[in-house]
PyMOL commands that place a pseudoatom at each C-alpha (Angstrom):
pseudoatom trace, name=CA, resn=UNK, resi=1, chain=A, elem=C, hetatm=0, pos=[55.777, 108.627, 98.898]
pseudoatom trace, name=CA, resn=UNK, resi=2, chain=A, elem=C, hetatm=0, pos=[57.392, 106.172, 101.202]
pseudoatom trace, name=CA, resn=UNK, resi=3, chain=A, elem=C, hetatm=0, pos=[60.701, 107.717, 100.980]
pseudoatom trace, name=CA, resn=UNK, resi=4, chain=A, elem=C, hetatm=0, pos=[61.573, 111.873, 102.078]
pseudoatom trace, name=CA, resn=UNK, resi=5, chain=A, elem=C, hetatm=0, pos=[63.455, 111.869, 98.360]
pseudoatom trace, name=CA, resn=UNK, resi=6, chain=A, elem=C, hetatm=0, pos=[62.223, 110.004, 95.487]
pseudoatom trace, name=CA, resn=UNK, resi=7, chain=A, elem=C, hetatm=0, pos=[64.721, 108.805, 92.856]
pseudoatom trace, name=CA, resn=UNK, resi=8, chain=A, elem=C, hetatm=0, pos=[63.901, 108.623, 89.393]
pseudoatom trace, name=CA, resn=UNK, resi=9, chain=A, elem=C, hetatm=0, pos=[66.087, 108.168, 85.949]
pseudoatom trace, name=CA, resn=UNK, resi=10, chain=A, elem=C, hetatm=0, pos=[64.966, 110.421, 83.078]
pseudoatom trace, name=CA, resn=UNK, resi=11, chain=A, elem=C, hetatm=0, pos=[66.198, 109.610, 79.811]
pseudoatom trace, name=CA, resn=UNK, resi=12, chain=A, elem=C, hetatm=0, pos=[66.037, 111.258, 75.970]
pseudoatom trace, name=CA, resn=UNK, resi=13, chain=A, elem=C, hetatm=0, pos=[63.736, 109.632, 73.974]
pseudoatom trace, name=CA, resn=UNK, resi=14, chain=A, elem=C, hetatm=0, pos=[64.302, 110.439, 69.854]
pseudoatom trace, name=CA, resn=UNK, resi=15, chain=A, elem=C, hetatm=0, pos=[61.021, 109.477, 68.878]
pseudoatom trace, name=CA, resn=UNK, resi=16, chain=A, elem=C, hetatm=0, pos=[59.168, 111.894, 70.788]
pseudoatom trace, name=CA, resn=UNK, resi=17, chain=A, elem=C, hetatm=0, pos=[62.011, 114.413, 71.580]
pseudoatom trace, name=CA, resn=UNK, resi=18, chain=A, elem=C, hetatm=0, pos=[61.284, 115.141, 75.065]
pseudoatom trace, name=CA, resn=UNK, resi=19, chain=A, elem=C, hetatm=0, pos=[62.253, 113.144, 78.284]
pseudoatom trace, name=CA, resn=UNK, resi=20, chain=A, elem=C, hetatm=0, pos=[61.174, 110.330, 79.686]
pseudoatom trace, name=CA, resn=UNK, resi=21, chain=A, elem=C, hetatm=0, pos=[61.163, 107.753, 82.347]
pseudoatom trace, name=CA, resn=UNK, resi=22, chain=A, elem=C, hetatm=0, pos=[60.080, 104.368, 83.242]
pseudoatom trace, name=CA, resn=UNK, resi=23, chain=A, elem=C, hetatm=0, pos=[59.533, 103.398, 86.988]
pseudoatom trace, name=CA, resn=UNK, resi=24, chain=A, elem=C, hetatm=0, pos=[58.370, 99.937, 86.847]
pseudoatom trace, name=CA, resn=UNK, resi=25, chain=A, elem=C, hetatm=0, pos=[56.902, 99.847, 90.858]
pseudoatom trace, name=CA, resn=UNK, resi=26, chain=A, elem=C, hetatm=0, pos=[54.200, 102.202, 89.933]
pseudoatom trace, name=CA, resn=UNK, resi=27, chain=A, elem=C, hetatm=0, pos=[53.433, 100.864, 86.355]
pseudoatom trace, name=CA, resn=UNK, resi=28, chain=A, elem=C, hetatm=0, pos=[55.051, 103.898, 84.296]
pseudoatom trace, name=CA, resn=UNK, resi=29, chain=A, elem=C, hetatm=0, pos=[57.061, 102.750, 81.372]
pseudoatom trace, name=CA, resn=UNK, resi=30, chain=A, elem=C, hetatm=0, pos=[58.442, 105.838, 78.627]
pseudoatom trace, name=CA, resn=UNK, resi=31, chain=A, elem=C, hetatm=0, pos=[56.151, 108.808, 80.943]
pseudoatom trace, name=CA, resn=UNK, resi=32, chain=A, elem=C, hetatm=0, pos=[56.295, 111.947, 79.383]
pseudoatom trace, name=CA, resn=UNK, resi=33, chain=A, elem=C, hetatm=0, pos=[57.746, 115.663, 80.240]
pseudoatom trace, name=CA, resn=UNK, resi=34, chain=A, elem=C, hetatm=0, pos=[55.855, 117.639, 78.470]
pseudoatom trace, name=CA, resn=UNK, resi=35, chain=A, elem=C, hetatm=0, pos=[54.701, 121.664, 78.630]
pseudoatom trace, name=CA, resn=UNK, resi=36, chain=A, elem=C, hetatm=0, pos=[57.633, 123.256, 79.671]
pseudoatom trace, name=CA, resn=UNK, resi=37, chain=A, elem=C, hetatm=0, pos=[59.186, 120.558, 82.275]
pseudoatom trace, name=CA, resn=UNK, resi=38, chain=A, elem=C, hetatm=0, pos=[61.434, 119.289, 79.238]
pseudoatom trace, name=CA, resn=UNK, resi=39, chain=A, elem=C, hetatm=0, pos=[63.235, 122.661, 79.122]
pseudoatom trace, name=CA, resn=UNK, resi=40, chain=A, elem=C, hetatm=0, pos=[63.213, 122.844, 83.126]
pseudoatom trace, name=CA, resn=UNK, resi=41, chain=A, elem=C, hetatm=0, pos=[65.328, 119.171, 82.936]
pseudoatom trace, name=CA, resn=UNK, resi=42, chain=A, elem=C, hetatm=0, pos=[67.766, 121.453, 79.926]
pseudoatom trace, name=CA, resn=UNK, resi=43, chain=A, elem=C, hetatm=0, pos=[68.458, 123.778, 82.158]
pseudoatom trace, name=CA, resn=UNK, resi=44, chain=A, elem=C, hetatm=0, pos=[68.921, 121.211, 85.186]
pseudoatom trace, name=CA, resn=UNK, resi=45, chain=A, elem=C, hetatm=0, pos=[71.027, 118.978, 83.345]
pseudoatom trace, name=CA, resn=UNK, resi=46, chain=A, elem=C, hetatm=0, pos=[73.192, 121.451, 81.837]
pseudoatom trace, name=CA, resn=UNK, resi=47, chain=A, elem=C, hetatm=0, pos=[76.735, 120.390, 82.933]
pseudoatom trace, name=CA, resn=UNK, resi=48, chain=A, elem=C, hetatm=0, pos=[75.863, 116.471, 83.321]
pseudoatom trace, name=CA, resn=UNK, resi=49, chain=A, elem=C, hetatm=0, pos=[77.449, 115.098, 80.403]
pseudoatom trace, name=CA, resn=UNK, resi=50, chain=A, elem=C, hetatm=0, pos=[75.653, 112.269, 78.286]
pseudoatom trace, name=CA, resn=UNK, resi=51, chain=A, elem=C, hetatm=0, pos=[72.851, 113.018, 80.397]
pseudoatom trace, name=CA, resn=UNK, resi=52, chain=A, elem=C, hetatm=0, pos=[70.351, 112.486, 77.298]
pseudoatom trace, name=CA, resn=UNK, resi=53, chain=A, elem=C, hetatm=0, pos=[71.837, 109.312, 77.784]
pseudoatom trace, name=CA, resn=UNK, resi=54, chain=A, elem=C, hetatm=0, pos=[70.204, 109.048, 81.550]
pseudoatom trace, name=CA, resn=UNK, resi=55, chain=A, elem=C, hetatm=0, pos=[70.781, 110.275, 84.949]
pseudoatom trace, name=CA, resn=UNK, resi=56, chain=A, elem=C, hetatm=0, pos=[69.498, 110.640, 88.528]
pseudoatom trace, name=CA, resn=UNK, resi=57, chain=A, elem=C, hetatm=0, pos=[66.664, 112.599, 89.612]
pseudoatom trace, name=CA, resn=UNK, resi=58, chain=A, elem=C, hetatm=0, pos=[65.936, 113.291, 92.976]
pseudoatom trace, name=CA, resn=UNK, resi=59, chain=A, elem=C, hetatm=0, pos=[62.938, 115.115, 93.980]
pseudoatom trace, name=CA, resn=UNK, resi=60, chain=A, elem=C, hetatm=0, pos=[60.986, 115.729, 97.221]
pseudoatom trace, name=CA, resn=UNK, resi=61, chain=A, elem=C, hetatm=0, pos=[58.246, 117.693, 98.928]
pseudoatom trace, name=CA, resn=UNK, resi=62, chain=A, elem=C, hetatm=0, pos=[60.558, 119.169, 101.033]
pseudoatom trace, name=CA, resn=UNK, resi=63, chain=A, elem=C, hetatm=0, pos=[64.602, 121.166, 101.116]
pseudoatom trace, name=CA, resn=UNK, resi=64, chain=A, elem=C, hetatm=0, pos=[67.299, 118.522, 101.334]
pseudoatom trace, name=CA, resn=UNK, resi=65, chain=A, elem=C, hetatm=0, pos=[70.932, 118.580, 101.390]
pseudoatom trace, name=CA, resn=UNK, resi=66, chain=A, elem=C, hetatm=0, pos=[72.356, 119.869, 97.794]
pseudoatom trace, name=CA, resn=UNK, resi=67, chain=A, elem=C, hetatm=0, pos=[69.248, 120.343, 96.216]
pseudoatom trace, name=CA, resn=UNK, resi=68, chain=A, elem=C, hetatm=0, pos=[69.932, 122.614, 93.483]
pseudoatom trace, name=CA, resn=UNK, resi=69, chain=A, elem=C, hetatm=0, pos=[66.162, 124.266, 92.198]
pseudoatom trace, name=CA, resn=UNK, resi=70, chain=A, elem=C, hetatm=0, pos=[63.223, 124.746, 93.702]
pseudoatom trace, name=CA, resn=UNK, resi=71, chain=A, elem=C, hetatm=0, pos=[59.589, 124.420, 91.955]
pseudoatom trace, name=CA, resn=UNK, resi=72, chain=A, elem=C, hetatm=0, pos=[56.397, 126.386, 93.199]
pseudoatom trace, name=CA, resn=UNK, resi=73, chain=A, elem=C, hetatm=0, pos=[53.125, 125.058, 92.412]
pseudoatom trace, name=CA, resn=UNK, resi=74, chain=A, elem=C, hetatm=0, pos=[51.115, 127.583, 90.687]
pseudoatom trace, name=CA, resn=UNK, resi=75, chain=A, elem=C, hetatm=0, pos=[47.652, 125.796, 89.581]
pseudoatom trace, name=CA, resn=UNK, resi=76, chain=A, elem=C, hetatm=0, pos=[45.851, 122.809, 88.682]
pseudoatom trace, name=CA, resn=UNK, resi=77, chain=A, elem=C, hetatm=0, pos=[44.696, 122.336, 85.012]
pseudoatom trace, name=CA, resn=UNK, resi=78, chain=A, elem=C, hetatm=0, pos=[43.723, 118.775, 83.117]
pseudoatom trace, name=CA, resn=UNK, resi=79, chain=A, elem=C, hetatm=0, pos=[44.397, 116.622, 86.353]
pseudoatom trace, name=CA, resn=UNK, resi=80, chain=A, elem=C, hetatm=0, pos=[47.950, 117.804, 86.053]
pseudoatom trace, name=CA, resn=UNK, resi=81, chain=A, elem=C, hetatm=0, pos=[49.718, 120.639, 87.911]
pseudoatom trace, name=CA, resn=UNK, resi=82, chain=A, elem=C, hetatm=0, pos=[51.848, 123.645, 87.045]
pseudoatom trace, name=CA, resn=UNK, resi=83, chain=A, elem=C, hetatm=0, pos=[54.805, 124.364, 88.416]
pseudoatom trace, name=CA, resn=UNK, resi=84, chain=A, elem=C, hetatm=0, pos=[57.230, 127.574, 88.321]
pseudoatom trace, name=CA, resn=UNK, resi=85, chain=A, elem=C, hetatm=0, pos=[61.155, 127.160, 88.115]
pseudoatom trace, name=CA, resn=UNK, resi=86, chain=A, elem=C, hetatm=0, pos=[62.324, 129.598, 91.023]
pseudoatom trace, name=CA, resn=UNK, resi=87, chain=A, elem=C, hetatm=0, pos=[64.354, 132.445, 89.852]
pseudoatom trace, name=CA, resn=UNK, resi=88, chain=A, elem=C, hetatm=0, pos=[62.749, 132.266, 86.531]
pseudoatom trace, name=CA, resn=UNK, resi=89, chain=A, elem=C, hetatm=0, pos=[59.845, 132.616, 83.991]
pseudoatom trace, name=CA, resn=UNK, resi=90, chain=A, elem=C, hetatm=0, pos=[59.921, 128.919, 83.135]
pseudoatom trace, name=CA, resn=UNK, resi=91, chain=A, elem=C, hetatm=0, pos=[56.382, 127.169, 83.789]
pseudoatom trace, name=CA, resn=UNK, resi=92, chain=A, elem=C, hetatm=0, pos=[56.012, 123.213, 83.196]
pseudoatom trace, name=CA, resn=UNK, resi=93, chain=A, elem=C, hetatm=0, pos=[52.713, 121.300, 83.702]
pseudoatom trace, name=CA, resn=UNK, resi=94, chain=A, elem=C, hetatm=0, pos=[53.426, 117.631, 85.740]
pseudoatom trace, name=CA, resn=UNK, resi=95, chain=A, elem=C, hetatm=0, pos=[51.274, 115.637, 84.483]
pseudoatom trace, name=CA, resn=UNK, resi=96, chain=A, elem=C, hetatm=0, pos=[49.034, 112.753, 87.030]
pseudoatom trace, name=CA, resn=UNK, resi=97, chain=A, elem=C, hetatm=0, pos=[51.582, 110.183, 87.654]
pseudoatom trace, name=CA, resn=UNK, resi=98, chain=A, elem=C, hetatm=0, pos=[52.800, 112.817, 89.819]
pseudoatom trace, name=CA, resn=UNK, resi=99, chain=A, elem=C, hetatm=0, pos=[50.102, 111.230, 92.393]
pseudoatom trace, name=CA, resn=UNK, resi=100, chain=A, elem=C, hetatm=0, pos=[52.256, 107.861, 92.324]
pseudoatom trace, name=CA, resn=UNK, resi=101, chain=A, elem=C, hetatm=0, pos=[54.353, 109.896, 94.033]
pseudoatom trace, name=CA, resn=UNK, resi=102, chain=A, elem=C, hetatm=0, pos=[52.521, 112.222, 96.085]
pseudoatom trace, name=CA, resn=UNK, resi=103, chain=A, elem=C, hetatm=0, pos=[48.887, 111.677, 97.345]
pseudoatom trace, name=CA, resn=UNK, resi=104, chain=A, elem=C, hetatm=0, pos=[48.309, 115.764, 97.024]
pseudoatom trace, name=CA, resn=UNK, resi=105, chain=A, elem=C, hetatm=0, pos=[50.422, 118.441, 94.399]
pseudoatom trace, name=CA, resn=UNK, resi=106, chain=A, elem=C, hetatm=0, pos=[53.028, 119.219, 96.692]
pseudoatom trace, name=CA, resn=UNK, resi=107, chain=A, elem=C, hetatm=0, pos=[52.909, 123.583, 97.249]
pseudoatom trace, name=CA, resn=UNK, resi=108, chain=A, elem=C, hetatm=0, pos=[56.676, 123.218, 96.619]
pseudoatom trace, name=CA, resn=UNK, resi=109, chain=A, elem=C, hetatm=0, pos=[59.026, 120.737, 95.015]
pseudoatom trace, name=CA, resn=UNK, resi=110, chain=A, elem=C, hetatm=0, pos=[62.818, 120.526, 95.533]
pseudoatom trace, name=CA, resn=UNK, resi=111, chain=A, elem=C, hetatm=0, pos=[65.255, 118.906, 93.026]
pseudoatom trace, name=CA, resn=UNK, resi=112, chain=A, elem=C, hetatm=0, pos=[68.437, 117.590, 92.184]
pseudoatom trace, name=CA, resn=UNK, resi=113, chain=A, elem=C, hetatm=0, pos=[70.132, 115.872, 89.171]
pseudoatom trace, name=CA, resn=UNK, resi=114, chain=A, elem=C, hetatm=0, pos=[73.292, 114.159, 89.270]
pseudoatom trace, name=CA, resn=UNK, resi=115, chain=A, elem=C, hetatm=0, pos=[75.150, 111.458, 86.920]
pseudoatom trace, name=CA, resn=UNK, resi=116, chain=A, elem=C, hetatm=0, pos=[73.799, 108.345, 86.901]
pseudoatom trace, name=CA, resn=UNK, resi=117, chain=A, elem=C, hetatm=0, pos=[75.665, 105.443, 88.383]
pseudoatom trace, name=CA, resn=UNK, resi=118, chain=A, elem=C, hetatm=0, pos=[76.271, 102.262, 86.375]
for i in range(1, 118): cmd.bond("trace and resi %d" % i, "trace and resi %d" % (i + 1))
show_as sticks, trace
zoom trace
């Protein structure tokens, strides 16, 4: 990942009810949450409102300022990854485009959503 904190824009997709995102620079058009991470974004998006609609998600290997959950890789299964919500039961399984991204499943991931700007 070039950047310390990668930005992405999840949306709600009807057809498939879960979330999505597209990120044209690494080829990824409607990816998939899936296995848990849909209820993980939920909970994270809580008290954005319209954010079925879209917002901001930040994410990175590493603690920055106002991050608001922390993830803790647990295991590898399918080419994906599982991660654990901290401070909670919930398990969701990241999928591979998490190596457009990373080059190895980061041991820890730290995230933040926030409205997205027009």
């Amino acid at each position: 990942m070039p950047n310390q904190i990668g930005v992405i824009a999840p949306y709600w997709l009807d057809d498939v009810q879960c979330w999505v995102f597209d990120d044209p620079r690494v080829g990824l058009v409607r990816e998939p949450f899936v296995a848990g991470v849909t209820e993980m974004i939920d909970d994270l998006v809580r008290e954005i409102p319209q954010a079925r609609n879209g917002f901001r998600l930040l994410f990175s290997a590493s603690p920055f300022p106002g991050y608001a959950r922390k993830l803790t890789w647990l295991r590898q299964e399918m080419d994906g990854n599982w991660y654990r919500l901290e401070n909670s039961e919930m398990e969701g399984w990241l999928c591979p485009a998490l190596f457009h991204y990373f080059s190895v499943a980061p041991p820890e991931l730290y995230v933040k959503a926030e409205t997205k700007k027009n």
